[in-house]
PQR file with spaces between the fields and no chain letter, atoms N, CA, C, O and H, PARSE charges and radii, in Angstrom:
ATOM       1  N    UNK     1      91.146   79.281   99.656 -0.4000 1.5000
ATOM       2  CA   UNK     1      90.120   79.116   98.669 -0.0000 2.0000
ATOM       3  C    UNK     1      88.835   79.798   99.130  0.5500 1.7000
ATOM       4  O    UNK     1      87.977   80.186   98.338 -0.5500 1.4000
ATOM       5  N    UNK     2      88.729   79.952  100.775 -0.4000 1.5000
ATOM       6  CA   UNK     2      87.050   80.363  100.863 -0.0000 2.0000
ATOM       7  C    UNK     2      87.122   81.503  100.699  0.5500 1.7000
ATOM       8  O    UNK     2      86.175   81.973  100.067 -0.5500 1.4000
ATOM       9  H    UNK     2      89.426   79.636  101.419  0.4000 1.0000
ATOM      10  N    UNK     3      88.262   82.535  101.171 -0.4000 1.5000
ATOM      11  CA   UNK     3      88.884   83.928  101.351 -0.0000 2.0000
ATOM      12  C    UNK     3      88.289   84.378   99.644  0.5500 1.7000
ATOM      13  O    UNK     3      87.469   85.282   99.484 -0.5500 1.4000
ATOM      14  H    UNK     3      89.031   82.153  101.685  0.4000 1.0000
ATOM      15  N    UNK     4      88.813   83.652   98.604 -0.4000 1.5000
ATOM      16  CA   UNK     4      88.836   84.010   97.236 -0.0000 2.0000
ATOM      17  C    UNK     4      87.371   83.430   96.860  0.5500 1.7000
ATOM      18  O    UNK     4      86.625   83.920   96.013 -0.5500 1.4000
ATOM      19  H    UNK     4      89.479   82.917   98.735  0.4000 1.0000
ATOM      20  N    UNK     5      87.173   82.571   97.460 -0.4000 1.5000
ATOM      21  CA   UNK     5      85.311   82.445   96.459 -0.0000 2.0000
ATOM      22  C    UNK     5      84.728   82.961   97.184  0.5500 1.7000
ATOM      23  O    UNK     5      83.545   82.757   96.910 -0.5500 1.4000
ATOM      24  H    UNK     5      87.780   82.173   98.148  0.4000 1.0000
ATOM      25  N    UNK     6      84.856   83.781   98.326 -0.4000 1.5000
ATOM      26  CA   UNK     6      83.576   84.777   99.132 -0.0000 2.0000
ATOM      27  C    UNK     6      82.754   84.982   97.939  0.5500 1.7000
ATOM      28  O    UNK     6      81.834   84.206   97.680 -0.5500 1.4000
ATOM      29  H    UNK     6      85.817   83.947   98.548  0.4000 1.0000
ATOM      30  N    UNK     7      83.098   86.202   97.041 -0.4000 1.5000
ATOM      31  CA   UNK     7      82.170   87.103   95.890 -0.0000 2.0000
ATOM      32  C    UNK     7      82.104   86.165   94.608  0.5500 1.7000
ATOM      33  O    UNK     7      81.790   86.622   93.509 -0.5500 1.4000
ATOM      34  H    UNK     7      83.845   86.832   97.251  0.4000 1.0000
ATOM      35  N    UNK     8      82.370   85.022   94.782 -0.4000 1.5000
ATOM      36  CA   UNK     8      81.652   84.426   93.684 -0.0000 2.0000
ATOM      37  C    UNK     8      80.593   83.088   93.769  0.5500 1.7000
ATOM      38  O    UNK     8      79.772   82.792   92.900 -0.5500 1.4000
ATOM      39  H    UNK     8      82.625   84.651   95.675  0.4000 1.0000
ATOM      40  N    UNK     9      80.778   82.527   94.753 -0.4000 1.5000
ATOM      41  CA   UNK     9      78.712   81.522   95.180 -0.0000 2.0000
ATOM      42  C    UNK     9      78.903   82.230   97.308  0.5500 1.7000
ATOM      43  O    UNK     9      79.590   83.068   97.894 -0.5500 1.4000
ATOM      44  H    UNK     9      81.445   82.767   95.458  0.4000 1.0000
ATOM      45  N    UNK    10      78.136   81.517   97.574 -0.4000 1.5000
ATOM      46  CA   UNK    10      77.050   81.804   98.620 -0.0000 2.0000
ATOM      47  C    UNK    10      78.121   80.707   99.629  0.5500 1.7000
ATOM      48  O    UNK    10      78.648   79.670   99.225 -0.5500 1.4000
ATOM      49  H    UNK    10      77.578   80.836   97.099  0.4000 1.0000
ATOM      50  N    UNK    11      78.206   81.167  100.699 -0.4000 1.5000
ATOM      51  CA   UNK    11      78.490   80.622  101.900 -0.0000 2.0000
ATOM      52  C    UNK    11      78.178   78.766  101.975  0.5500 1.7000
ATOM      53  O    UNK    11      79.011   77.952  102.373 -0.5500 1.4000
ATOM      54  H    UNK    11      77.778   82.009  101.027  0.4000 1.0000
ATOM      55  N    UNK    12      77.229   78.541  101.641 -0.4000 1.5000
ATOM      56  CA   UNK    12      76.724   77.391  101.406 -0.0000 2.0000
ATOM      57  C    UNK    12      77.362   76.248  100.295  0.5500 1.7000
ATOM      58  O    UNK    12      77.506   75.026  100.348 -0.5500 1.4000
ATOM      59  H    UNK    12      76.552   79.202  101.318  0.4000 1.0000
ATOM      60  N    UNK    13      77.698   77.390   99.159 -0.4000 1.5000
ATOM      61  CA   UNK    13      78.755   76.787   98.272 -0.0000 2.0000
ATOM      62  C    UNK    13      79.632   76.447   98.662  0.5500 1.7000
ATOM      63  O    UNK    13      80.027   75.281   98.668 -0.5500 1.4000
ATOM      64  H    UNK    13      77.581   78.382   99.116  0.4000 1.0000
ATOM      65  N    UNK    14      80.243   77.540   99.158 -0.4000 1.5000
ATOM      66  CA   UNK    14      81.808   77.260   99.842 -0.0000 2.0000
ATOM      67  C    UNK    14      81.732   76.386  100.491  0.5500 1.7000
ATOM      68  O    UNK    14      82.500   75.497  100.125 -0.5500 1.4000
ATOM      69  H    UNK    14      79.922   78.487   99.154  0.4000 1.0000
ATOM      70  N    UNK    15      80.889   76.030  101.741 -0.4000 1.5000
ATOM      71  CA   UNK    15      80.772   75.091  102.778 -0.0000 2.0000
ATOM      72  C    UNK    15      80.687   73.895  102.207  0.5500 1.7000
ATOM      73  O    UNK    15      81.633   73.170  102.515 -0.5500 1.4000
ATOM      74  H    UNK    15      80.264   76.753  102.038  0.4000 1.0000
ATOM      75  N    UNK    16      79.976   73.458  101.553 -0.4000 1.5000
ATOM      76  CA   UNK    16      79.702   72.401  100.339 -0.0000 2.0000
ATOM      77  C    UNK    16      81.414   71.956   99.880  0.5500 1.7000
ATOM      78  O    UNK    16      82.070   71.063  100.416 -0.5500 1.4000
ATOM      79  H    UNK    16      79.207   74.047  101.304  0.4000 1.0000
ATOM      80  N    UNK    17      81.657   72.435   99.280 -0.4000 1.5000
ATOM      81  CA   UNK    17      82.974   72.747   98.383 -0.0000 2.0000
ATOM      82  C    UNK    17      84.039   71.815   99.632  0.5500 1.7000
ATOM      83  O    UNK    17      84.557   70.708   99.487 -0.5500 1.4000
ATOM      84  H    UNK    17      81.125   73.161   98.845  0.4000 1.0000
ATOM      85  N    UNK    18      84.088   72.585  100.622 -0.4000 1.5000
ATOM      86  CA   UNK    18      85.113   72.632  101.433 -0.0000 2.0000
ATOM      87  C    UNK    18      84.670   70.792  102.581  0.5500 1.7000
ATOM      88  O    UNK    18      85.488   70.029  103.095 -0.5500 1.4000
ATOM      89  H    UNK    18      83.668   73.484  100.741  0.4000 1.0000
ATOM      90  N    UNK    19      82.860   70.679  102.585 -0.4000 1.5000
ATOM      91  CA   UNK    19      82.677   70.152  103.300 -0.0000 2.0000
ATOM      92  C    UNK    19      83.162   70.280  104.841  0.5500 1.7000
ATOM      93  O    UNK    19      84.042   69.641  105.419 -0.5500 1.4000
ATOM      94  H    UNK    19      82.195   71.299  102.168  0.4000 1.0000
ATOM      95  N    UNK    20      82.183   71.464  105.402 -0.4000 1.5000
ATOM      96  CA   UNK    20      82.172   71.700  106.545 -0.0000 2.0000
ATOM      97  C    UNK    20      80.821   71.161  106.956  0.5500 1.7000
ATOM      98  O    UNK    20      79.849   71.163  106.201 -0.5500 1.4000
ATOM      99  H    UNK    20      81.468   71.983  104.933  0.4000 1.0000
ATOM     100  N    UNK    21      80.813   70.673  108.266 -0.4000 1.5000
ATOM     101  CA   UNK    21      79.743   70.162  108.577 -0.0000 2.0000
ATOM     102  C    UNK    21      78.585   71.522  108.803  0.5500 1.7000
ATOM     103  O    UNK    21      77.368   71.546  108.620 -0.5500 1.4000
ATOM     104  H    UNK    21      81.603   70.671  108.879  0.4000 1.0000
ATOM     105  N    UNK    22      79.450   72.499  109.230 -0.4000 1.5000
ATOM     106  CA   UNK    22      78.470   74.015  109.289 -0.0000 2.0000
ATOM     107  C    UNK    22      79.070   75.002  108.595  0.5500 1.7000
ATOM     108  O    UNK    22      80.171   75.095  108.052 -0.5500 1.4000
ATOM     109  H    UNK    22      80.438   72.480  109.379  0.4000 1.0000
ATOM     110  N    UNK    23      78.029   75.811  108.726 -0.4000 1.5000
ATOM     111  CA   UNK    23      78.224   76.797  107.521 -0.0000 2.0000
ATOM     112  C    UNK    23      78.840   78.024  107.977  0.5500 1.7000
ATOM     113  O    UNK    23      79.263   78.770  107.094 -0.5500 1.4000
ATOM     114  H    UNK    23      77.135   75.736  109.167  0.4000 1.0000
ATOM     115  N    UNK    24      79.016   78.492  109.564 -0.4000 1.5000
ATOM     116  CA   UNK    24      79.626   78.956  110.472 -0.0000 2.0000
ATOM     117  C    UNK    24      80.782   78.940  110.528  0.5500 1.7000
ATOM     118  O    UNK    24      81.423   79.990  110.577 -0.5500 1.4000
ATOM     119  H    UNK    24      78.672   77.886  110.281  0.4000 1.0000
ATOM     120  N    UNK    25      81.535   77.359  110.538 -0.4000 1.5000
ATOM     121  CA   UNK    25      82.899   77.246  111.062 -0.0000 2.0000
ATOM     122  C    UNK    25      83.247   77.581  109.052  0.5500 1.7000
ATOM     123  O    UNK    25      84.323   78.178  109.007 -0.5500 1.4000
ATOM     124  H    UNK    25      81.014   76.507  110.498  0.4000 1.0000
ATOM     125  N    UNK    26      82.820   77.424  107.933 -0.4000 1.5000
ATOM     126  CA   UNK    26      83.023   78.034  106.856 -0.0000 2.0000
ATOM     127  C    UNK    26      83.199   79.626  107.113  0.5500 1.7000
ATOM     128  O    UNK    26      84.329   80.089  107.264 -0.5500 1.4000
ATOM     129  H    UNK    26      81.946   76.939  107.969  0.4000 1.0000
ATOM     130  N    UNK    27      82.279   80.281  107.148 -0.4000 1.5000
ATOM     131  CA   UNK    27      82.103   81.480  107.396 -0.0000 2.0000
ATOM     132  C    UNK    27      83.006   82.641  108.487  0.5500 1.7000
ATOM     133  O    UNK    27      83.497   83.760  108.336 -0.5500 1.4000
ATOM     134  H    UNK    27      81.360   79.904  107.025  0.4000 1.0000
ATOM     135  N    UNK    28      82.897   81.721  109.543 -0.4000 1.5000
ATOM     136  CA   UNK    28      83.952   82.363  110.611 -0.0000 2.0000
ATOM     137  C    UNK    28      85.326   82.121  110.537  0.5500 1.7000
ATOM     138  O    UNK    28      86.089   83.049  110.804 -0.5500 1.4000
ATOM     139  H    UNK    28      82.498   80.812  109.665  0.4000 1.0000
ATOM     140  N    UNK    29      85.922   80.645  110.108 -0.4000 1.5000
ATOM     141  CA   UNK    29      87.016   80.320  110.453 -0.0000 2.0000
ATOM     142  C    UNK    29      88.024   80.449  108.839  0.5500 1.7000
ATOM     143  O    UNK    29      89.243   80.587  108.745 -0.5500 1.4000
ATOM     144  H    UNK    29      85.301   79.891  109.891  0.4000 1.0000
ATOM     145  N    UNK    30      87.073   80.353  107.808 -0.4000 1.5000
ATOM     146  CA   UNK    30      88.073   80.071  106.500 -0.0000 2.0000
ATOM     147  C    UNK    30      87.626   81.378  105.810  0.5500 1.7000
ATOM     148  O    UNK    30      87.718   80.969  104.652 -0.5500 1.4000
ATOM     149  H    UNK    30      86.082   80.241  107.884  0.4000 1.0000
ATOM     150  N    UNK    31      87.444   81.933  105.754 -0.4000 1.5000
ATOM     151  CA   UNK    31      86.228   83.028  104.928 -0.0000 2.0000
ATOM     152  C    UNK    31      86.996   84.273  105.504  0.5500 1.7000
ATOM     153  O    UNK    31      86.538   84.596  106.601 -0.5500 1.4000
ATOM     154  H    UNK    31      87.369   82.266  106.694  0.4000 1.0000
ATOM     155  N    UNK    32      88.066   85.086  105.060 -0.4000 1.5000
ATOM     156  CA   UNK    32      88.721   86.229  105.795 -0.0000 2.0000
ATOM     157  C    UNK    32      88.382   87.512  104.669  0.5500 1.7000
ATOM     158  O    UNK    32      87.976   87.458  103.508 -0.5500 1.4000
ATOM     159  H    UNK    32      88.438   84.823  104.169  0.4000 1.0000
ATOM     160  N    UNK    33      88.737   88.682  105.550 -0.4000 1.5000
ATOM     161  CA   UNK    33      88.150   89.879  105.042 -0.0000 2.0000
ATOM     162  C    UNK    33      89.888   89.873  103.919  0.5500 1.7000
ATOM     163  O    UNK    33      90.786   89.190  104.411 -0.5500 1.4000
ATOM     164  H    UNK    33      89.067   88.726  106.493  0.4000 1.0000
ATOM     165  N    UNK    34      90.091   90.317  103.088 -0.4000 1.5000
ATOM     166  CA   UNK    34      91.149   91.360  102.009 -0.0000 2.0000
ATOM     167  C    UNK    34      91.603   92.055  101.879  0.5500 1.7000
ATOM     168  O    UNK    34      92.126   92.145  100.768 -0.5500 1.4000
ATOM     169  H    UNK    34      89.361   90.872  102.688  0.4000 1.0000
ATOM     170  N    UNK    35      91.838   93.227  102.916 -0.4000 1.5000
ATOM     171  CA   UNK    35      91.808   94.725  102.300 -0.0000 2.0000
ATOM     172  C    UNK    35      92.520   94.872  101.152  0.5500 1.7000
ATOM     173  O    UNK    35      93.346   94.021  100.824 -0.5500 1.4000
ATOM     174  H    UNK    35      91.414   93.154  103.818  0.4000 1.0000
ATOM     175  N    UNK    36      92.253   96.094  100.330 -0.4000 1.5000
ATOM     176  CA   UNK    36      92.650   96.062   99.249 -0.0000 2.0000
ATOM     177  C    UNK    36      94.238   96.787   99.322  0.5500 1.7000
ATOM     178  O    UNK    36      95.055   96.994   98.425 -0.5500 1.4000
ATOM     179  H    UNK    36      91.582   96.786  100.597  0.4000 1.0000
ATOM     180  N    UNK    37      94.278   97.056  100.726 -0.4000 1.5000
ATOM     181  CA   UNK    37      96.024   97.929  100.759 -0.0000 2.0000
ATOM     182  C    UNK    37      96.544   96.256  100.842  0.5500 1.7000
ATOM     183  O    UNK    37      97.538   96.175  100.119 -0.5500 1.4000
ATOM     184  H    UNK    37      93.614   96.889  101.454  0.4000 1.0000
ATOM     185  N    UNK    38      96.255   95.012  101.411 -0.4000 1.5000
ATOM     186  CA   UNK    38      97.139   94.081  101.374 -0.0000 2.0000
ATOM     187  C    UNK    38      97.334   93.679  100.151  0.5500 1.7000
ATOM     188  O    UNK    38      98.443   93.383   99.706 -0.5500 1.4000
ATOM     189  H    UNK    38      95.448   95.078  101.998  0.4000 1.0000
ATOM     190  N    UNK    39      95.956   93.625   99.329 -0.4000 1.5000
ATOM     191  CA   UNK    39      96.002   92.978   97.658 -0.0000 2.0000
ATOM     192  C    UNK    39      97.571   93.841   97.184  0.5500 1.7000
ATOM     193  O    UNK    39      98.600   93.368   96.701 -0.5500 1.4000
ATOM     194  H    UNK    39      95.055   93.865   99.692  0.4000 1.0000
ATOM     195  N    UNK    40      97.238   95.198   97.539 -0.4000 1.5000
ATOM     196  CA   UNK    40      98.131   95.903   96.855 -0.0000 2.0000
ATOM     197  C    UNK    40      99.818   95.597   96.930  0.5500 1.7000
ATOM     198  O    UNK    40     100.661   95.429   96.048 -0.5500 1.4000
ATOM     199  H    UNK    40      96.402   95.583   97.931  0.4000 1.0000
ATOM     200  N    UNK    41      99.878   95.608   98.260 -0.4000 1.5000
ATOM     201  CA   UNK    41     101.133   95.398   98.958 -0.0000 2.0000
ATOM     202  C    UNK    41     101.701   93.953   98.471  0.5500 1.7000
ATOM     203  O    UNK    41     102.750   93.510   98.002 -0.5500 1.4000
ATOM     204  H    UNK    41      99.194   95.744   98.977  0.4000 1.0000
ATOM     205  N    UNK    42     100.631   93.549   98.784 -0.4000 1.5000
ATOM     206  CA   UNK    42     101.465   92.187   98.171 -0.0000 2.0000
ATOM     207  C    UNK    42     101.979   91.659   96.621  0.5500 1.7000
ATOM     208  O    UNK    42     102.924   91.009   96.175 -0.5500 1.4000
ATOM     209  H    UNK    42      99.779   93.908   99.164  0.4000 1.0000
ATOM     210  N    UNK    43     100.851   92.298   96.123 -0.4000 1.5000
ATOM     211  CA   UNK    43     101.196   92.479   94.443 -0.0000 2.0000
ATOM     212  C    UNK    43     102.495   93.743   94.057  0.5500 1.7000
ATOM     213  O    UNK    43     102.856   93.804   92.881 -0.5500 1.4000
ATOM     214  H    UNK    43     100.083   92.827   96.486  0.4000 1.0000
ATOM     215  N    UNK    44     103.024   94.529   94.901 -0.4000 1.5000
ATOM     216  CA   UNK    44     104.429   95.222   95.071 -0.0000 2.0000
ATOM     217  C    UNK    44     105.323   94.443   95.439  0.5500 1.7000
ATOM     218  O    UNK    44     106.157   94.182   94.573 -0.5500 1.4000
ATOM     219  H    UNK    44     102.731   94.479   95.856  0.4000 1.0000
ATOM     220  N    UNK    45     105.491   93.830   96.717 -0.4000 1.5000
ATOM     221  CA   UNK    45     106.387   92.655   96.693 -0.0000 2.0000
ATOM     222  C    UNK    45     106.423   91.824   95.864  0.5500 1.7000
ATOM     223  O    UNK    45     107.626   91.560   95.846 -0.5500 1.4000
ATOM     224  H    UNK    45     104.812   94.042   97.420  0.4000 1.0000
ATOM     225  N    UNK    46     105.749   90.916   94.813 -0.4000 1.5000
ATOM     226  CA   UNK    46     105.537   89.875   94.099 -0.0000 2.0000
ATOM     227  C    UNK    46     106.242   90.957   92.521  0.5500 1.7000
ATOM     228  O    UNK    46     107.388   90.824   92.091 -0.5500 1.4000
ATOM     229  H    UNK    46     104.772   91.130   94.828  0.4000 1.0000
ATOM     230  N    UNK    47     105.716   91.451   92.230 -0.4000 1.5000
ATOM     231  CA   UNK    47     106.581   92.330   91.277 -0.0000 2.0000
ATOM     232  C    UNK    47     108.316   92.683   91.625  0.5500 1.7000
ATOM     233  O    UNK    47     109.216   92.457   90.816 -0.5500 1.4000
ATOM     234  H    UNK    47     104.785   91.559   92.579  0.4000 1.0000
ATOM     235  N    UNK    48     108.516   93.259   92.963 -0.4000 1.5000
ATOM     236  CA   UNK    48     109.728   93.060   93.207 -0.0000 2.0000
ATOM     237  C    UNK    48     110.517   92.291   92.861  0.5500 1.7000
ATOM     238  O    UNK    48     111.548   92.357   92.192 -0.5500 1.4000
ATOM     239  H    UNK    48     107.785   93.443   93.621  0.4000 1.0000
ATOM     240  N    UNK    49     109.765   91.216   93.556 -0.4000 1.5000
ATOM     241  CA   UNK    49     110.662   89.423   93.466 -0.0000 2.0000
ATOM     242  C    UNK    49     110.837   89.208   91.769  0.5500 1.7000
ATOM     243  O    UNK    49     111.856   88.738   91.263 -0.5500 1.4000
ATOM     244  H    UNK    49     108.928   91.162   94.100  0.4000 1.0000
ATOM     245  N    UNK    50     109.779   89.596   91.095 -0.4000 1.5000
ATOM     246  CA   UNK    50     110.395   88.907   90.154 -0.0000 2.0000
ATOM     247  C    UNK    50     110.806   90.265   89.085  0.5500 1.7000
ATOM     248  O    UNK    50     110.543   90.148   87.888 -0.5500 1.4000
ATOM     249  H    UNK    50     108.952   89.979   91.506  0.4000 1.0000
ATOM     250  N    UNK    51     111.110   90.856   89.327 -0.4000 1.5000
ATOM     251  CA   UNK    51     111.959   92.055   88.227 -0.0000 2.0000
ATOM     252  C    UNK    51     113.685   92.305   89.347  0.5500 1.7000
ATOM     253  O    UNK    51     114.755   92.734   88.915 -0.5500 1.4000
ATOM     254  H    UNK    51     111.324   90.950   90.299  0.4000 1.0000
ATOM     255  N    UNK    52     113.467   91.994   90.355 -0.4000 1.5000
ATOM     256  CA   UNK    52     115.003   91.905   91.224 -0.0000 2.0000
ATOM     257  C    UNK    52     114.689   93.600   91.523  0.5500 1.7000
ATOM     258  O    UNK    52     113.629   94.217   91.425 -0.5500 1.4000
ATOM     259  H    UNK    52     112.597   91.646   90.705  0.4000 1.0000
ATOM     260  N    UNK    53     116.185   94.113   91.963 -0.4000 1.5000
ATOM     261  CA   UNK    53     116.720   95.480   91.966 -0.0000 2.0000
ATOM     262  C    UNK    53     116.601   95.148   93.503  0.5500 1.7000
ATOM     263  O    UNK    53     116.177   94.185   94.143 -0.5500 1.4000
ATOM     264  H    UNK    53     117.047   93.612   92.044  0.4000 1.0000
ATOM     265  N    UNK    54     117.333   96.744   93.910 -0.4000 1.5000
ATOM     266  CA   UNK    54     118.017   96.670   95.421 -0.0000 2.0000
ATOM     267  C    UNK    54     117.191   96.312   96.510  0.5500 1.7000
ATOM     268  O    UNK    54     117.718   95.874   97.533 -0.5500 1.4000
ATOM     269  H    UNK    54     117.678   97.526   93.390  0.4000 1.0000
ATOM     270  N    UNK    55     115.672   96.473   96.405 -0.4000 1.5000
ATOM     271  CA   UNK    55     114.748   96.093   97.589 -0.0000 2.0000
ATOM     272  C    UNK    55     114.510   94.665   97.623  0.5500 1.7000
ATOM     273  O    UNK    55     113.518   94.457   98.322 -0.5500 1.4000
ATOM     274  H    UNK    55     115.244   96.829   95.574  0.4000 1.0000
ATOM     275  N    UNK    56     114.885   93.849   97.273 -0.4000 1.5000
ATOM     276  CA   UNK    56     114.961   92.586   97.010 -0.0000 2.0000
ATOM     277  C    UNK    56     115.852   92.141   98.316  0.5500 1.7000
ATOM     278  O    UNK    56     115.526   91.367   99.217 -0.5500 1.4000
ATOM     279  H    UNK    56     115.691   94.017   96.705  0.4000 1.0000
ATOM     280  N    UNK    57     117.099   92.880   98.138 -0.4000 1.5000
ATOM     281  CA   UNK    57     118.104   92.808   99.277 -0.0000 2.0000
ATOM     282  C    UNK    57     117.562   92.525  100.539  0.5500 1.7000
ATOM     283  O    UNK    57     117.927   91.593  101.256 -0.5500 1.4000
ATOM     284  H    UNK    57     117.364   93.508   97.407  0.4000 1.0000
ATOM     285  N    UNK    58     116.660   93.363  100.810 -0.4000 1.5000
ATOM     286  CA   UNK    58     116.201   93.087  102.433 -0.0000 2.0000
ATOM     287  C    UNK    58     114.908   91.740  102.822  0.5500 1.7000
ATOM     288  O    UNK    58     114.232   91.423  103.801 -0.5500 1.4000
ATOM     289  H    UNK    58     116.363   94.120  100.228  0.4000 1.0000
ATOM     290  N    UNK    59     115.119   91.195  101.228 -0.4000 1.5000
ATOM     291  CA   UNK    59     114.053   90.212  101.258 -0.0000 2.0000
ATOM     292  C    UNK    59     114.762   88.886  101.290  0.5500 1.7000
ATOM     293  O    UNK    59     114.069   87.879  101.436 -0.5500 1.4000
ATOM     294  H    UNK    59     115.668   91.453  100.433  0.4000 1.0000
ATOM     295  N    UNK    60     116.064   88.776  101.171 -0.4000 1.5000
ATOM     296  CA   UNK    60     116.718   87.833  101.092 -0.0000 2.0000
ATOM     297  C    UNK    60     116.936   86.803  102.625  0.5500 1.7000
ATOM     298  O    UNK    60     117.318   85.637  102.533 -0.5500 1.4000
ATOM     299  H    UNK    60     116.627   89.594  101.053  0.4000 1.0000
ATOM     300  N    UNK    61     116.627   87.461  103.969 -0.4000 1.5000
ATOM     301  CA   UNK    61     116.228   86.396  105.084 -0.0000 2.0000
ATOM     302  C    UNK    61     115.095   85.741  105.422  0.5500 1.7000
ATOM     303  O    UNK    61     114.936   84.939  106.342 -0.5500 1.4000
ATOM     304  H    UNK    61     116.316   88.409  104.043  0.4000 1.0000
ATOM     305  N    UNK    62     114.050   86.264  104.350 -0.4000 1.5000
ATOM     306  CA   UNK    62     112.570   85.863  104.831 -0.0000 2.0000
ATOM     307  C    UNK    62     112.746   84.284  103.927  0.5500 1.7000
ATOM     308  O    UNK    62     113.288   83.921  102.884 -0.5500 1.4000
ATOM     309  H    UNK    62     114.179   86.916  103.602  0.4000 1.0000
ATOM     310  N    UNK    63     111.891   83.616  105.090 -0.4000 1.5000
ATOM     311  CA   UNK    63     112.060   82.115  104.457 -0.0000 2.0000
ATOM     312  C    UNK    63     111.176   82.125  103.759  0.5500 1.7000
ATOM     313  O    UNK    63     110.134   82.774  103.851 -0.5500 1.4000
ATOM     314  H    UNK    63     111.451   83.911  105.938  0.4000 1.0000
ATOM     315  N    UNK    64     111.636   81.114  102.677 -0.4000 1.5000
ATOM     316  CA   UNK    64     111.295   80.518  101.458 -0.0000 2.0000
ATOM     317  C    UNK    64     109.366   80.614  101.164  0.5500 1.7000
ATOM     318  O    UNK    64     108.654   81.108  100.290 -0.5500 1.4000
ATOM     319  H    UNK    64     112.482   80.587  102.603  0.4000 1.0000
ATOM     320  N    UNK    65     109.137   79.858  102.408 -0.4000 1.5000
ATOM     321  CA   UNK    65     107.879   79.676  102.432 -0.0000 2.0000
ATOM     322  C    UNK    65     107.002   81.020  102.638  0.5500 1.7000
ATOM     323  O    UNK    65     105.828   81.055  102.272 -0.5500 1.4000
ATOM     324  H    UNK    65     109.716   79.456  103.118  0.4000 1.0000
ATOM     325  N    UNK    66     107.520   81.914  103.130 -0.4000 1.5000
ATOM     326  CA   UNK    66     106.675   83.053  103.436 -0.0000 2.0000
ATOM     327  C    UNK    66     106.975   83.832  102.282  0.5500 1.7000
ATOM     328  O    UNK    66     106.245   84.818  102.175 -0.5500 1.4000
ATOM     329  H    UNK    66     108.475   81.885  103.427  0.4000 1.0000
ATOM     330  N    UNK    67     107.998   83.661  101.208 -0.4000 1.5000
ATOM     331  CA   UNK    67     108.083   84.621   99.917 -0.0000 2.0000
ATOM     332  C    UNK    67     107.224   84.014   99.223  0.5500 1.7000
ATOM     333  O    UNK    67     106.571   84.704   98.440 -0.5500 1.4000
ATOM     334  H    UNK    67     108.591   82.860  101.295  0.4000 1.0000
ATOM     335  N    UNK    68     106.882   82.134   99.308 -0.4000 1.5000
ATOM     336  CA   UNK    68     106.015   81.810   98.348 -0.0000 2.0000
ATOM     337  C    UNK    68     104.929   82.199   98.657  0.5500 1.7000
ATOM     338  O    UNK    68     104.120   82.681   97.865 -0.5500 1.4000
ATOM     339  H    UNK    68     107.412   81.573   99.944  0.4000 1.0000
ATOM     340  N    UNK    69     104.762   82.051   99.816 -0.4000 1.5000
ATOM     341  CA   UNK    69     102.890   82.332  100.064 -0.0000 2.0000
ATOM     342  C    UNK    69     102.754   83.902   99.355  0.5500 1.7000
ATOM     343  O    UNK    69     101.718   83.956   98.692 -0.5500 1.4000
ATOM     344  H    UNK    69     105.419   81.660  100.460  0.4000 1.0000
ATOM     345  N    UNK    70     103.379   84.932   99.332 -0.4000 1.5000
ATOM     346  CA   UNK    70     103.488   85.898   98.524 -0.0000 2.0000
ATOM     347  C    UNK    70     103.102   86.070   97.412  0.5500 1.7000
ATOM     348  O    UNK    70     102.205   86.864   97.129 -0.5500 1.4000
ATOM     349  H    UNK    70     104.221   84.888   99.871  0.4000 1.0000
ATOM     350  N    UNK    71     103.793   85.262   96.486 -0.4000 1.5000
ATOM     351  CA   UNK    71     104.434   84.946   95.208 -0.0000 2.0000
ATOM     352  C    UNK    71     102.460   84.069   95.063  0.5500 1.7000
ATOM     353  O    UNK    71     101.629   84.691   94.400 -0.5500 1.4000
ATOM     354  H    UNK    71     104.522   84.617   96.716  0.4000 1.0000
ATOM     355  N    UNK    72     102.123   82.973   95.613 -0.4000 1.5000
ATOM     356  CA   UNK    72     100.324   83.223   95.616 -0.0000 2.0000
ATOM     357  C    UNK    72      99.727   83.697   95.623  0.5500 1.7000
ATOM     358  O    UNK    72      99.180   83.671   94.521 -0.5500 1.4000
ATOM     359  H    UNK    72     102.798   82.468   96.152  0.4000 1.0000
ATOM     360  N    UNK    73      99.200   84.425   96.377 -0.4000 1.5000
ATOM     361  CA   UNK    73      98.530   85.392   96.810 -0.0000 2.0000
ATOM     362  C    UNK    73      98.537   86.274   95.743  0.5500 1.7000
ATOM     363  O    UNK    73      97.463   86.383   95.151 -0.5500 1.4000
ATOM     364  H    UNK    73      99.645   84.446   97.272  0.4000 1.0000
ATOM     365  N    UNK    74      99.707   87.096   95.246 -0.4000 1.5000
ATOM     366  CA   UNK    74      99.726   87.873   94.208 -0.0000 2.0000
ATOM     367  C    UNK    74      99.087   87.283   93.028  0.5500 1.7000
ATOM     368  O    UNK    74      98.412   88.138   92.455 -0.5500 1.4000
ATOM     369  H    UNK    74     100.579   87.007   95.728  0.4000 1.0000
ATOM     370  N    UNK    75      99.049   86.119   92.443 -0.4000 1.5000
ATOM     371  CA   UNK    75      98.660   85.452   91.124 -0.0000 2.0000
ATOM     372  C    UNK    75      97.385   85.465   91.192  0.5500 1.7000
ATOM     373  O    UNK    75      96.724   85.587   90.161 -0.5500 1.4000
ATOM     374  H    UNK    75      99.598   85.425   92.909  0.4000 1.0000
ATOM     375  N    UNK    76      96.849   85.353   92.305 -0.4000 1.5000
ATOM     376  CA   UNK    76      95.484   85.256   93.033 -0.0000 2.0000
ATOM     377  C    UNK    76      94.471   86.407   92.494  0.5500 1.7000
ATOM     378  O    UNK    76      93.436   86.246   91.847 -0.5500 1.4000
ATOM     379  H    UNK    76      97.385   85.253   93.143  0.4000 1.0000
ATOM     380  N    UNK    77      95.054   87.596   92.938 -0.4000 1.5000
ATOM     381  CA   UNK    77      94.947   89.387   92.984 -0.0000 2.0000
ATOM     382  C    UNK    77      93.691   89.598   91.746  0.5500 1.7000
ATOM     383  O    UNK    77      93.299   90.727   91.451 -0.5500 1.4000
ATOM     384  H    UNK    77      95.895   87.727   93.464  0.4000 1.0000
């Protein structure tokens, strides 16, 4: 959640929000940079998953939980 409300209120919000006693351990510890090749990448996998076809195949050992966190992240985007 802090990752995604960076660009929309103020550090202070978030901290508030989240109830951190500082605005630091907000800032440093929950608050991560995006790049936009991951937005991307991950919104390619998340399209994968759900239209199928052969690259899917090599997605079939990754556990459950790490396709969902995916499958977030992308809705997120």
């Amino acid at each position: 959640m802090a990752t995604r409300a960076q660009r929309m209120g103020s550090v202070k919000d978030i901290q508030a929000h989240l109830r951190h006693a500082k605005a630091d351990t907000t800032a440093n510890e929950y608050m991560q940079e995006l790049p936009e090749s991951v937005k991307k990448m991950v919104g390619s996998v998340y399209t994968m998953l759900m239209k199928g076809g052969e690259s899917q195949e090599g997605l079939k050992d990754l556990p459950q939980k790490a396709v969902k966190s995916c499958e977030e992240v992308a809705v997120n985007l």
